[in-house]
N, C-alpha and C positions, 0 to 999 in steps of 0.2 A: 661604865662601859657595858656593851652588850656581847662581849666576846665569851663568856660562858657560854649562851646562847647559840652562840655562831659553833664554836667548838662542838657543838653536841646534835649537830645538824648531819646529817645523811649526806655525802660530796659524791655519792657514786656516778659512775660515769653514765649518760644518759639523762639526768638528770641536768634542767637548767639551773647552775646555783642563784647564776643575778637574780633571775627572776626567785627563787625559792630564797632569798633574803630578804626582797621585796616583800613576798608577799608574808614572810613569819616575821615582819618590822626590825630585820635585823641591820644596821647600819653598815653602808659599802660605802669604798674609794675608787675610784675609777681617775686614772692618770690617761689625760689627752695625750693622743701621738696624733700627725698630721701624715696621711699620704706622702711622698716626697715629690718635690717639682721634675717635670722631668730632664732637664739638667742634671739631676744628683744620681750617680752610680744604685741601679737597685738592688743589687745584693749586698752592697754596703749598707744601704736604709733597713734591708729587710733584718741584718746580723742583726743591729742594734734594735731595731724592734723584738726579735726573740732574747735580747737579753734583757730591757724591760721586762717582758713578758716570764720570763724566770725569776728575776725578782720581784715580782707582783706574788707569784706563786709561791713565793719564800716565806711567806707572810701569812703567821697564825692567827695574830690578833681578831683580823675581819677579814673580810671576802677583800681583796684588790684587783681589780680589773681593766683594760685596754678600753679607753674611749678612741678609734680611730677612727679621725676626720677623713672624707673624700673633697676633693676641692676646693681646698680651706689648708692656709690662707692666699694661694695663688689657685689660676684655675687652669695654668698647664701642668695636672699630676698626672703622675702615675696610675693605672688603673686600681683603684681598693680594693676588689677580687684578687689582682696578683701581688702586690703588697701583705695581703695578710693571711694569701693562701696558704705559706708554710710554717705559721704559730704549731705546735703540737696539738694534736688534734682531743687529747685528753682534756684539754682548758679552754677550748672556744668556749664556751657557754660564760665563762668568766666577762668576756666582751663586749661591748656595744659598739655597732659600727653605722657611721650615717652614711645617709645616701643622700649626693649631694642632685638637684633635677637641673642645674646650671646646665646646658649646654647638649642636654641630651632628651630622650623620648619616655613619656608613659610606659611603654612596651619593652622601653630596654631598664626603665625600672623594678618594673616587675622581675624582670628576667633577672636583674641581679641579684633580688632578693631571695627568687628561688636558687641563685647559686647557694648564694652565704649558709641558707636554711640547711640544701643537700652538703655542704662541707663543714654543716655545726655550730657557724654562725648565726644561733638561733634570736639573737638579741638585735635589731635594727630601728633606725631613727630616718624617716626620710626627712629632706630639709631643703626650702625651694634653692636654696643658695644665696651668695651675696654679690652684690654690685663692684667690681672691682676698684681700687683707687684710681681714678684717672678715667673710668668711663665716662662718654657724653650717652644721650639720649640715643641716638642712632647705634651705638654701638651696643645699647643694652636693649634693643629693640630688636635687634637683627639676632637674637640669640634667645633658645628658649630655655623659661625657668618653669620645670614641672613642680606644682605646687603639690606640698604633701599634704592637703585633704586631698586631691587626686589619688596621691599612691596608697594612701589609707583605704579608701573607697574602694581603690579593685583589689584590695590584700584583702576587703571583708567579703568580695563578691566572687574571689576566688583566693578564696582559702590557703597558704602555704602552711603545713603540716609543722606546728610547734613552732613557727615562728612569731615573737615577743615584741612587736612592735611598738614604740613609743613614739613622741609624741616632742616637737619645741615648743617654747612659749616663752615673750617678752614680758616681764609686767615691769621693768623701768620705765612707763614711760608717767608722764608727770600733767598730763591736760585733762579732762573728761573722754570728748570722746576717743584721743588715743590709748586712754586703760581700758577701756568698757571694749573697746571694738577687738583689742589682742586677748578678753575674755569670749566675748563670741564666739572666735574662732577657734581657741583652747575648746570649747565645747563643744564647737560643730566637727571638733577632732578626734574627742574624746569619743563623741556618738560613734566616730564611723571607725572605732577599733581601736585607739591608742590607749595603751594597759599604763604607761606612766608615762611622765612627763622630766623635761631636762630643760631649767631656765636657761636665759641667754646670758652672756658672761656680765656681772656688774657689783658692787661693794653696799649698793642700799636696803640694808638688813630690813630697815622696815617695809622698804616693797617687798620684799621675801617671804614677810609675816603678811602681807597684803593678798600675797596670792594664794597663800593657805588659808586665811581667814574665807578668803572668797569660797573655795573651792568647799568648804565648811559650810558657809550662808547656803549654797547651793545644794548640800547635799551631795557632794562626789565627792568621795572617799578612795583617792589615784595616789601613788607614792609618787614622791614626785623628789627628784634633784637639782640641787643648785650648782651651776656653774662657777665656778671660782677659778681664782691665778693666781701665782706665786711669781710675783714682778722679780725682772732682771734690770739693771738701770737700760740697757737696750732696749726692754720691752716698752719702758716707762717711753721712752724719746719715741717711737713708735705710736703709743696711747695720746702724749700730749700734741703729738702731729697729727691724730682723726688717721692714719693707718693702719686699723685695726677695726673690719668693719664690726660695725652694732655697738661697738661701745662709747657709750655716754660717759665723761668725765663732766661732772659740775666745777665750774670755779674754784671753788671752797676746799675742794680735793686735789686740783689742778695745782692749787699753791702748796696743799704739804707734801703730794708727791714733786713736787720743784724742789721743797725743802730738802727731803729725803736726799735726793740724787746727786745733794753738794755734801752729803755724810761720806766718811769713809765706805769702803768696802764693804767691813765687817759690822758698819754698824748700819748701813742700809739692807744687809741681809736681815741683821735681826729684826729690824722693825716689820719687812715682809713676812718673817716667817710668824712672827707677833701678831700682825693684823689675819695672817691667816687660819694661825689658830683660834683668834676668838669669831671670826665669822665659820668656822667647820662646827665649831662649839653651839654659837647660836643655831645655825641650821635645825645639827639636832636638837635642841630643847625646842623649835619651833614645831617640830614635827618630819621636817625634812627627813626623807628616807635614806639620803647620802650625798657624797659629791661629787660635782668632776671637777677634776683639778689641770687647768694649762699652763705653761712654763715649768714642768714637770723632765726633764729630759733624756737624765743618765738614773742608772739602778743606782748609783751613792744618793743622787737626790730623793730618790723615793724611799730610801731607803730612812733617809734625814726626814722626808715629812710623814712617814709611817711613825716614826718614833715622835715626830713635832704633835702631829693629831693626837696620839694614844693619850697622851700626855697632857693634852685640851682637854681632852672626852674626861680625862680622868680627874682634875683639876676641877672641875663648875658641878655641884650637887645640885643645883636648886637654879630657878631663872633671875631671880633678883641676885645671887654670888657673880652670875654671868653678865647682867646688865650693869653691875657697877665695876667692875671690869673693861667692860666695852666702853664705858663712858668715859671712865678713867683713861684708854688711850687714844679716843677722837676725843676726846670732849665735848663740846656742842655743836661739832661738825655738824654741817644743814647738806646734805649729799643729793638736795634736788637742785636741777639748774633753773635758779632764779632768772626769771619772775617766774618759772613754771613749776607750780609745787604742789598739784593736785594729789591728794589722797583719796581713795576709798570709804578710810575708816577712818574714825580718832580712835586716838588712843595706843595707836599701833607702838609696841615696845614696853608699853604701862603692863603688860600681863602677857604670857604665852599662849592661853586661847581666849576665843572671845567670851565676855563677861555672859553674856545676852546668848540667845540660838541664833536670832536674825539679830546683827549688831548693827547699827546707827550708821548708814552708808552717807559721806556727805554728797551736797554737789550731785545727786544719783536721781532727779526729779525730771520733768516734761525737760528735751532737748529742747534748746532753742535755736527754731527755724524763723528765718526772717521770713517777710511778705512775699519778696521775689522767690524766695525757694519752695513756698507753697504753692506760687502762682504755677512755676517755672516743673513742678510736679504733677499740677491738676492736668496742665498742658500736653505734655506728656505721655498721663495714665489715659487721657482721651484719645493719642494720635497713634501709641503704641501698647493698646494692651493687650492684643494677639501679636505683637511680634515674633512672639517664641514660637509660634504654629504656623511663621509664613516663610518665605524663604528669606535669606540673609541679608541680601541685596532690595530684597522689599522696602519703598521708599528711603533708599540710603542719603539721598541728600538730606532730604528733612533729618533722619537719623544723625548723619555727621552735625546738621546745626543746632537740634536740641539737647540731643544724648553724647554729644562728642563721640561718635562711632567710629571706627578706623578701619570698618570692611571688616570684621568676622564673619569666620566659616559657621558659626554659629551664634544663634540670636539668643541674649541670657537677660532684655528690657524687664520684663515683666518683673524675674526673681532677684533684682539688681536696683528698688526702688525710678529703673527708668533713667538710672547712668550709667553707662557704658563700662564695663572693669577694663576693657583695652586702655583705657584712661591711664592706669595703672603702666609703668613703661617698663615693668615686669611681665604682664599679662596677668596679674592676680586677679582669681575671678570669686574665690570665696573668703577673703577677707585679707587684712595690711601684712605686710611682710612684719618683720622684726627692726627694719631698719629707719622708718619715721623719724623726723627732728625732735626736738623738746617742744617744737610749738606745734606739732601735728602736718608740719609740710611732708611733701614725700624726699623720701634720702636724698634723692637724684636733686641737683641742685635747680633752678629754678620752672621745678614743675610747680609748685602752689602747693595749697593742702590736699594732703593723702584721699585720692578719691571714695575709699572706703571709707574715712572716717565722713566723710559726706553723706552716705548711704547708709551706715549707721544711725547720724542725728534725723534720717530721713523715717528711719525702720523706727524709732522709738517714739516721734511724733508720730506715728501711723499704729503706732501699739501694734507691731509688726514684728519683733526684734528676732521670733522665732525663726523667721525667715534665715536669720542670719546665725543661726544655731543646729539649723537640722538638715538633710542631706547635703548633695555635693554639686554645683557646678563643674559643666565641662569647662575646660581652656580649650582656648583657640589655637590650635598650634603652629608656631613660626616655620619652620620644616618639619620633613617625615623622613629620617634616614628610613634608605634602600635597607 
């Protein structure tokens, strides 16, 4: 354990700790709390937020700190400014708070951010947000999602004073161009200010090792957390219903969590708190700088997986005591959803870092573009490659029938390999959400495949990929609140 470490660390006030654990590789726990719906009584949500937040603080071992979600996982909350405006103001810095851009403006993101900043809340995640269960197309259309390379981009162009911005990232996903194009965009993230990073919720340890290996082949050296959960059998009926966006359950997993949930009580807690401890444990041996933990709820429970973790961390000396461990309670579980099983790298799990500096990436060669998508490019790059220096509406019909254009305020052909991101029924303009199938279609059901990952396999036949790594695309935006 690193708690000597942590104990002997400077907490004075003014000082941000998360980040000052981050950056002295000291291992934190960060327990998810969710905004409440606004149905629920807010000073009832808020009591029980500050007594979390006092048991977080109870806690010598390592830093414990509030992950507070904004609109997540419904998207009538509460405002997160008055939600977590009265934490005590000695321990904001403990915190990370996201910011969700579902349903509101650039301008009023920014402006949240400088609230959090001025009230302490120096730790923030923006996050475009998620598709609600039961959206159609027109309903997620009519609603905007401010993308967080946007709020990153004007948090670096206008500076808020010590505020610690991070950063989401998907890497479960299992095709080529769905892993490569949620690396792109980690990057094109990373450039414009995000100091660490927070996976998206999932159990495939070796994708975990996947995106530290990457982020290693690359040269970027970001602390980075994984998102984990401590299932309730509710939660599980939830997860195996697809009600819980971004998470991927494979088959193979599908059946032991079925199995599990015909256990008693107490013996499906322990299996959850079992499997939790050895994925907090790999984390760290992987490199992981900490975790966030959801289905975290009451100070007893945190209290339970402060002492379940100590007790992981303290247990595994070495990475082979830990991988046979691990193996010993999945067994040869296959945690990708077949047929979709792309990896990165081999080997992933055979060793804690890569053998090699540049390690043997598979499947990572010339993208392949068929005839028509070359033709249907050249076409295109002849009829639109000043689009972005003409007006919007400049030849929009041809626009709509080659680029699939849908009237933007703004023309983004050119930087866009020459398809439209409105495509996107998010409006995503600088790379895929987090929410993609296992076969690379988009979340929303039957749009086709993810148009960025289109423009991706476009960028890498064009030996172009930079494009899709360095500055920031505007969005187009749906309204402009008064």
């Amino acid at each position: 354990m690193d708690s000597g470490l942590q104990l002997e660390m400077n907490f004075e006030l003014g000082i941000n700790r998360f980040r000052n654990c981050l950056d002295n590789g000291v291992f934190s726990l960060l327990i998810e709390t969710n905004a409440p719906a606004l149905d629920t009584e807010l000073d009832h949500a808020v009591s029980r937020l500050a007594e979390l937040d006092k048991a977080a603080a109870a806690v010598s071992a390592f830093l414990v700190g509030l992950a507070i979600t904004d609109k997540f996982p419904y998207s009538n909350s509460w405002s997160v400014i008055d939600f977590i405006r009265k934490l005590p103001a000695e321990r904001r810095d403990r915190h990370v708070i996201y910011l969700s851009g579902m349903g509101t403006t650039l301008q009023e993101q920014l402006n949240t951010a400088k609230i959090c900043a001025g009230e302490g809340f120096l730790n923030v995640v923006p996050v475009s947000g998620s598709i609600q269960p039961g959206d159609g197309e027109r309903d997620v259309r009519k609603r905007n999602y401010v993308e967080s390379v946007n709020v990153l981009d004007i948090l670096r162009r206008e500076p808020v004073r010590q505020l610690f911005p991070g950063c989401v990232v998907n890497p479960f996903k299992y095709t080529r161009g769905s892993s490569f194009s949620q690396y792109y965009k980690l990057i094109r993230k990373l450039n414009l200010g995000a100091s660490f990073m927070v996976t998206q919720l999932g159990w495939d340890i070796a994708k975990l090792q996947e995106l530290r290996w990457y982020l290693s082949w690359r040269g970027l050296y970001y602390p980075s957390l994984a998102r984990l959960c401590m299932l309730t059998p509710e939660r599980v009926e939830d997860v195996l219903r697809g009600h819980v966006p971004g998470i991927l359950i494979p088959e193979s997993f599908r059946r032991v969590l079925v199995s599990e949930s015909r256990f008693s009580l107490n013996q499906f807690e322990a299996a959850q708190w079992r499997r939790l401890q050895l994925c907090v444990a790999g984390c760290k041996m992987l490199g992981f700088s900490g975790v966030q933990i959801a289905g975290i709820d009451t100070p007893e429970k945190l209290n339970v997986a402060v002492r379940r973790i100590s007790a992981a961390l303290s247990e595994f000396d070495n990475f082979p005591q830990w991988m046979a461990a691990y193996r010993e309670h999945l067994g040869q579980l296959d945690m990708s959803p077949y047929p979709y099983s792309f990896y990165v790298f081999d080997k992933l799990l055979a060793q804690p870092f890569p053998i090699q500096e540049s390690p043997k990436m598979r499947h990572s060669g010339e993208a392949v573009v068929g005839r028509w998508e070359k033709f249907g490019y050249g076409l295109r790059e002849f009829m639109f490659s000043q689009a972005h220096e003409q007006a919007p509406n400049e030849r929009i019909a041809l626009k709509k029938l080659l680029a699939g254009c849908r009237g933007c305020s703004v023309c983004r052909l050119p930087m866009t390999m020459y398809m439209c991101p409105e495509k996107c029924p998010k409006g995503m303009a600088n790379g895929p959400c987090g929410g993609t199938r296992p076969n690379g279609d988009c979340e929303l059901a039957g749009q086709g495949e993810c148009v960025h990952l289109k423009i991706a396999r476009t960028a890498v036949w064009r030996n172009e990929v930079d494009l899709l790594e360095e500055g920031c695309l505007a969005q187009s935006p749906r309204f402009e609140k008064k």
